[in-house]
Structures are given as structure tokens and as C-alpha cells.
C-alpha positions, -999 to +999 in steps of 0.1 A: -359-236+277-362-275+275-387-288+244-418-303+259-414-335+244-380-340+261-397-338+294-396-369+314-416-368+349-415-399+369-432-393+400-463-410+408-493-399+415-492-368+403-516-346+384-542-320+390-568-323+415-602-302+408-641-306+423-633-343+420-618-347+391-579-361+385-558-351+355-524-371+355-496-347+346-490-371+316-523-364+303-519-320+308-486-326+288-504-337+263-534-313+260-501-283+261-492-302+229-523-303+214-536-271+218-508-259+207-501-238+233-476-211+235-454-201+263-459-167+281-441-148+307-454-147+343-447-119+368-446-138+401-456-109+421-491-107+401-498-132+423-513-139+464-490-162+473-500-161+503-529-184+502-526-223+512-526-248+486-541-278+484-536-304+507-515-285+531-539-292+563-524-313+585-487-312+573-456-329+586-423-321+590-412-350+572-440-341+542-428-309+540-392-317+541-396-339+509-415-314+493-387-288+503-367-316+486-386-319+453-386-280+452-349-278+449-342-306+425-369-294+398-355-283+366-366-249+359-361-246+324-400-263+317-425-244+318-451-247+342-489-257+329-519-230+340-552-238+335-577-218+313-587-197+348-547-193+356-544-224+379-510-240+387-521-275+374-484-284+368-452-269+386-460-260+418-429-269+428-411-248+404-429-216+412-421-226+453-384-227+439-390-199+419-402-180+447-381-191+477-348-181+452-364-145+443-372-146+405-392-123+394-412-142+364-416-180+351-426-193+322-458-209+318-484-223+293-521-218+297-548-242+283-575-233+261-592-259+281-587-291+305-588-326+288-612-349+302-600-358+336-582-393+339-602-402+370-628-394+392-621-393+428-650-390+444 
């Protein structure tokens, strides 16, 4: 597994997007470091995966095939960043990868709490 400060994410705009309220991924990298948090183990199938996620109304083929894209490029040995309620608020597309290629777990951190958001978007 990769260290965290060795992880280098150059696509833009991206981030977390809750009631309003935008976290750049930059800016959850730096709240895993400074909370200290630790990585733990988890089982995919504790999960509905069978829920939409957000901003899939309305989706093209074109959108999905760079997402399908981005899925199968991502490194998998980072973690993935959940929030305090257990919210993918970094890696979805490692867990799509992780799913559509049948493991069984992924590693993950889990914040304490959220850092105050970059932005507001509403």
C-alpha cells in the first residue's frame, strides 16, 4: 500500500459534494493526515451497491465511458477516504473497479470528522 503523502491526484474538480458544501480531494487528504487516521479493512459486500450515486441522472454514453475509463486506470493500492457516517468521499472509482473485478474488501480511512468545506455551492 502506497504512503499518503506520495499520492498525486491531478484531476480537476474533484472532491466531495454534501447539502451544499464542496471538499476538494486535496483538502480530505489532508484532514486523513491530520487526524491521524488509520487504515481499516472494508468488506465490499457490507454494502447496497445497488443504489445510484450522485450525479448519475441524466448520464451519457460518452460520460460513462470516461468514467469506465478513470475506473480502470486508478491505482488501487490508496486507500479510499469514508466519511465519519461511512461515505465514499474519495475513491469511488476504486471501489467501481474494485467491484466490477470481484474483490472482496478495500482499504479505506474514515474521518473523525470533515474539514471545513472549501466551497459553497449553493
Amino acid at each position: 500500500m502506497k504512503q499518503l503523502e506520495t499520492f498525486k491526484f491531478d484531476h480537476p474538480n474533484s472532491g466531495y459534494l454534501c447539502d451544499g458544501e464542496f471538499w476538494e480531494t486535496k483538502s480530505l487528504l489532508n484532514a486523513v493526515k491530520e487526524q491521524r487516521c488509520r487504515v481499516e479493512t472494508i468488506h465490499l459486500n457490507s454494502r447496497d451497491w445497488s443504489v445510484g450515486f450522485c450525479g448519475s441522472e441524466g448520464l451519457r454514453y460518452i460520460d460513462l465511458a470516461c468514467h469506465v475509463k478513470r475506473c480502470m486506470e486508478v491505482d488501487m493500492s490508496y486507500p479510499i477516504i469514508l466519511s465519519y457516517h461511512g461515505n465514499i468521499v474519495d475513491g469511488r472509482h476504486r471501489v467501481l473497479k474494485a467491484l466490477a473485478c470481484n474483490h472482496k474488501t478495500i482499504k479505506a480511512y474514515r474521518l473523525d470528522h470533515l474539514p471545513k468545506p472549501d466551497r459553497r455551492t449553493t
